[in-house]
C-alpha positions as CSV (number, residue, x, y, z in Angstrom):
1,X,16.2,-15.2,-1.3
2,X,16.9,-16.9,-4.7
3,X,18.2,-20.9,-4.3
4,X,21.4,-21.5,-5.4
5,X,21.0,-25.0,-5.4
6,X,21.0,-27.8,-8.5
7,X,17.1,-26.7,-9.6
8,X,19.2,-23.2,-10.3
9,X,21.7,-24.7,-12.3
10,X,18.6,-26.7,-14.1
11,X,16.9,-23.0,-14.2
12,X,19.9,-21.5,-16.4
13,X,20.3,-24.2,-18.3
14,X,16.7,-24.0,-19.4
15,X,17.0,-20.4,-19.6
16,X,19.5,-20.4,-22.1
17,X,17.9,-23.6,-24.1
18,X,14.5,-21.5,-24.8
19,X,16.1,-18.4,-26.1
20,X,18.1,-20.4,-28.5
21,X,15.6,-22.4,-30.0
22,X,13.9,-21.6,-33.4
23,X,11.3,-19.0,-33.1
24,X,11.5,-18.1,-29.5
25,X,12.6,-14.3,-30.3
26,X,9.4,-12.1,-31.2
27,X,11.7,-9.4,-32.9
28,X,11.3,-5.8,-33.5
29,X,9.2,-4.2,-36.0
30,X,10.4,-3.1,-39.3
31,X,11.8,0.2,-38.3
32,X,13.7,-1.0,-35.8
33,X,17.6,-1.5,-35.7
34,X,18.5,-4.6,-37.7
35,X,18.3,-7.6,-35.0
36,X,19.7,-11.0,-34.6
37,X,18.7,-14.4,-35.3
38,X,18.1,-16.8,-32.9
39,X,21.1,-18.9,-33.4
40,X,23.2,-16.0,-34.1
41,X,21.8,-14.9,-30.7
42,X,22.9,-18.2,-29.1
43,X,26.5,-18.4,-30.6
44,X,27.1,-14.4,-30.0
45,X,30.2,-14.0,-27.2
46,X,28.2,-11.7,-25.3
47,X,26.3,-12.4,-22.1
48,X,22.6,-12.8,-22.3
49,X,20.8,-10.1,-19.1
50,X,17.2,-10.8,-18.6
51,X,15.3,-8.4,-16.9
52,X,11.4,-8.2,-15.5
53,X,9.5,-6.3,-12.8
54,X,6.6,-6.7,-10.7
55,X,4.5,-4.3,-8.9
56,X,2.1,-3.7,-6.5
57,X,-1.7,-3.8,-7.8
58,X,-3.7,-0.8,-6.7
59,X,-7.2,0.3,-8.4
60,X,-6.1,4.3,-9.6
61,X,-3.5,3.9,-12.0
62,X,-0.4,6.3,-12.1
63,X,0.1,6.1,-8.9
64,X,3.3,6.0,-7.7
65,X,4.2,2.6,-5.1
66,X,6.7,0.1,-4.6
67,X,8.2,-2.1,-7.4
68,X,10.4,-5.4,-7.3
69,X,13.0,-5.6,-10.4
70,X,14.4,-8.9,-11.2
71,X,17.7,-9.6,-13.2
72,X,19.7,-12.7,-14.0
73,X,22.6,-12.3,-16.5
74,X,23.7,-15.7,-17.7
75,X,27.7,-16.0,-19.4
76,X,26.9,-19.3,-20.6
77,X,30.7,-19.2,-22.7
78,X,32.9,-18.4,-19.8
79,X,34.8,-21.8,-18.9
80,X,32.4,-22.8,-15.6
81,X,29.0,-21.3,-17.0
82,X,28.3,-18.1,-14.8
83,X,25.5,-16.7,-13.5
84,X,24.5,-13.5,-11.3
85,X,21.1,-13.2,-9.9
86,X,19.8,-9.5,-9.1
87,X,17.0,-8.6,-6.8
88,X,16.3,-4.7,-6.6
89,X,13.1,-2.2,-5.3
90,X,12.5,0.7,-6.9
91,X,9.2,3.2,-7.1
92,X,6.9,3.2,-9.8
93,X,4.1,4.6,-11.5
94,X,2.8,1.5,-13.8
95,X,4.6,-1.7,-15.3
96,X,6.3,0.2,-18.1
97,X,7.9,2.5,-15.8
98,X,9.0,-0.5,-13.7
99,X,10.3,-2.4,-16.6
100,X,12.3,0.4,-18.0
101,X,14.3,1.0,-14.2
102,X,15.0,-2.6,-14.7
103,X,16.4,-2.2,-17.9
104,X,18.3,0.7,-17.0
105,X,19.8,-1.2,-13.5
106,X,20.7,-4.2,-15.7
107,X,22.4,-1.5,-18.4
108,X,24.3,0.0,-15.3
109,X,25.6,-3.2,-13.1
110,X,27.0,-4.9,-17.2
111,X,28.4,-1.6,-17.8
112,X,30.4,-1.8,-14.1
113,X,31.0,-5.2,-14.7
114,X,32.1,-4.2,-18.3
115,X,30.6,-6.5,-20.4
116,X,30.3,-6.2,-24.3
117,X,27.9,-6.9,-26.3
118,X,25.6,-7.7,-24.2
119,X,22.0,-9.1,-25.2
120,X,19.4,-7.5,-23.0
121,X,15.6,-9.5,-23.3
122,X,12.9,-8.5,-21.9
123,X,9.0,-9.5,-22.0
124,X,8.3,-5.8,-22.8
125,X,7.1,-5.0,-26.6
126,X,6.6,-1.5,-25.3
127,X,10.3,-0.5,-24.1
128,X,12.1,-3.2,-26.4
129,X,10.1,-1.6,-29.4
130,X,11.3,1.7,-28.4
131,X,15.2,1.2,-27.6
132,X,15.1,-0.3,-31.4
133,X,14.4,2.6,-32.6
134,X,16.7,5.3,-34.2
135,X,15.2,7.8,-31.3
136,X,14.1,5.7,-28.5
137,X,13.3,9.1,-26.5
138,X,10.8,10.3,-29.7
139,X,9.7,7.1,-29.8
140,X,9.0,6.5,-26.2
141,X,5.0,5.3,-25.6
142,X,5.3,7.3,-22.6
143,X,6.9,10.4,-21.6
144,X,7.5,9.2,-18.1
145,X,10.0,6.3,-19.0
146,X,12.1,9.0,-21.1
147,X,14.7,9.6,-18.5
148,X,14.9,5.8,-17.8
149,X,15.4,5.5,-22.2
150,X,18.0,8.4,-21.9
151,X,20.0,6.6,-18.7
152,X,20.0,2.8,-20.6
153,X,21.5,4.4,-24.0
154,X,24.3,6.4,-22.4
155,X,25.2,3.6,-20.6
156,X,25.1,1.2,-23.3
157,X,26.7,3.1,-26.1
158,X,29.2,1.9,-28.7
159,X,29.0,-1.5,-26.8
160,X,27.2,-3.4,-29.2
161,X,24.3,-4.6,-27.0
162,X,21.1,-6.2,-28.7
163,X,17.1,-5.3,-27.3
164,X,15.2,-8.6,-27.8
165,X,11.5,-8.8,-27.2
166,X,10.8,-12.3,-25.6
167,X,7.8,-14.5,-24.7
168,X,7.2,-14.1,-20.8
169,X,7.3,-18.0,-20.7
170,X,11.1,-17.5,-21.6
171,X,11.5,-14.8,-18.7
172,X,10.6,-17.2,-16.1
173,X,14.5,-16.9,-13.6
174,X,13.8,-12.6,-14.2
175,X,10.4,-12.7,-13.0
176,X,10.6,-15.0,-10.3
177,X,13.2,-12.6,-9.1
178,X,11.4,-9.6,-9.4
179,X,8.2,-11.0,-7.7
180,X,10.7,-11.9,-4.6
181,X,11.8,-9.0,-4.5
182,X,8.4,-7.1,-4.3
183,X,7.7,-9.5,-1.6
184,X,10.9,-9.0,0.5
185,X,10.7,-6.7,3.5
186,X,13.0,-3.2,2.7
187,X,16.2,-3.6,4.1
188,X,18.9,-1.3,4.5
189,X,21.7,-3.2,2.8
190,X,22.5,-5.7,0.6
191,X,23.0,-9.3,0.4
192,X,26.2,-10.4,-1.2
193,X,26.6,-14.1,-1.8
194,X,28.9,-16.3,-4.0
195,X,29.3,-19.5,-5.2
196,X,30.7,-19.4,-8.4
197,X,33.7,-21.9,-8.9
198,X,35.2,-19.2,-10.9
199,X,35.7,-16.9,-8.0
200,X,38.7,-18.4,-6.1
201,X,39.6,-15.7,-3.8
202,X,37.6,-11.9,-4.1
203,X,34.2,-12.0,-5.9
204,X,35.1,-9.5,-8.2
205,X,31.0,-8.7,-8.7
206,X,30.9,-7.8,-5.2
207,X,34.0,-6.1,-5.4
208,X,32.5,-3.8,-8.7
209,X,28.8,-3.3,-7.2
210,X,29.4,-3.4,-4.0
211,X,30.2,0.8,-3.3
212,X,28.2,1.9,-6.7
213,X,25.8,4.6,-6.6
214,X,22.3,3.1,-7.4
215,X,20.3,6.5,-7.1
216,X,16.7,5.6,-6.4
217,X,16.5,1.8,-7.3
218,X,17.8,-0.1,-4.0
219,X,19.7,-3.5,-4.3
220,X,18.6,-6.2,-2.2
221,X,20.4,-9.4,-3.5
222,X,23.4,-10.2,-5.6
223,X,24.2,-13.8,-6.0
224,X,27.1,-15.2,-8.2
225,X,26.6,-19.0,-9.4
């Protein structure tokens, strides 16, 4: 399970320092929807969602196994800096497919939670590339992943959310999440922790997720911290 120790408090705190530095966005090509600067990206009010998967390695490719998806969604302007740590297993064909049922978990739990403006960043140029499109679905590099394009759209519409391409060495809290989760035994229900300050009484994460309809992705941690 994630730690929710100081070296996590050090994590998100790193976290937040490397995608507000000079530089550390690799933005979207020139067709894409207009994008925001670093700083502008480090001052916005919205929350900051980083998502990754891992998969299992097997030699034939498209072929369908067992994926871990890692998300950590980091408020760092609420008055005790809050973080929520998301371990998930899904099925997958390939990488791609696995990043983009990341993406589209991550756009359902902010939409539940109802955040705004959200900045989702991911180490994928494939699927960032192609949600900054004017048509991600036409402009899908796979037809497989067009479902997954459709689902994070809908669910992120008119809520001023931002797709930001980002070096994997930025992506470190989402990937270490996913790999855990890849690695964890399948479980039939979920671990709900918290330890944010914030949350005197109810942990009103819990209370949101907690009865949701996930389809075929399969939650296996939520921690608040």
């Amino acid at each position: 399970r994630p730690a929710t120790d100081t070296n996590l408090q050090n994590a998100m705190c790193t976290q937040l320092t490397n995608c507000a530095g000079p530089g550390s966005h690799e933005h979207a090509p020139p067709n894409a929807a207009p994008s925001i600067s670093p700083q502008q990206l480090f001052n916005s009010a919205g929350p900051r969602c980083f998502v990754d998967a891992a998969i299992q390695s097997v030699t034939a490719r498209y072929l369908t196994r067992r994926a871990g998806l890692g998300i950590f969604i980091l408020n760092p302007h609420a008055a005790i800096q809050h973080g929520i740590l998301i371990q998930a297993e899904a099925q997958a064909d390939d990488a791609l497919q696995a990043e983009a049922q990341a993406l589209v978990l991550a756009s359902a739990v902010t939409s539940k939670l109802n955040m705004a403006n959200t900045v989702f960043l991911s180490d994928s140029q494939l699927l960032i590339t192609a949600l900054n499109n004017e048509d991600p679905i036409q402009a899908s590099p796979d037809y497989r992943i067009r479902p997954h394009l459709s689902q994070i759209t809908t669910a992120n519409k008119n809520k001023g959310v931002h797709y930001i391409k980002i070096p994997r060495t930025h992506n470190s809290q989402a990937h270490r999440l996913a790999r855990q989760a890849l690695n964890t035994p399948p479980n039939s229900s979920c671990l709900y922790s918290c330890f944010y300050l914030g949350h005197s009484s109810q942990c009103p994460v819990h209370h949101a997720l907690q009865s949701f309809q996930w389809g075929p992705i399969s939650l296996i941690s939520v921690i608040c911290v």
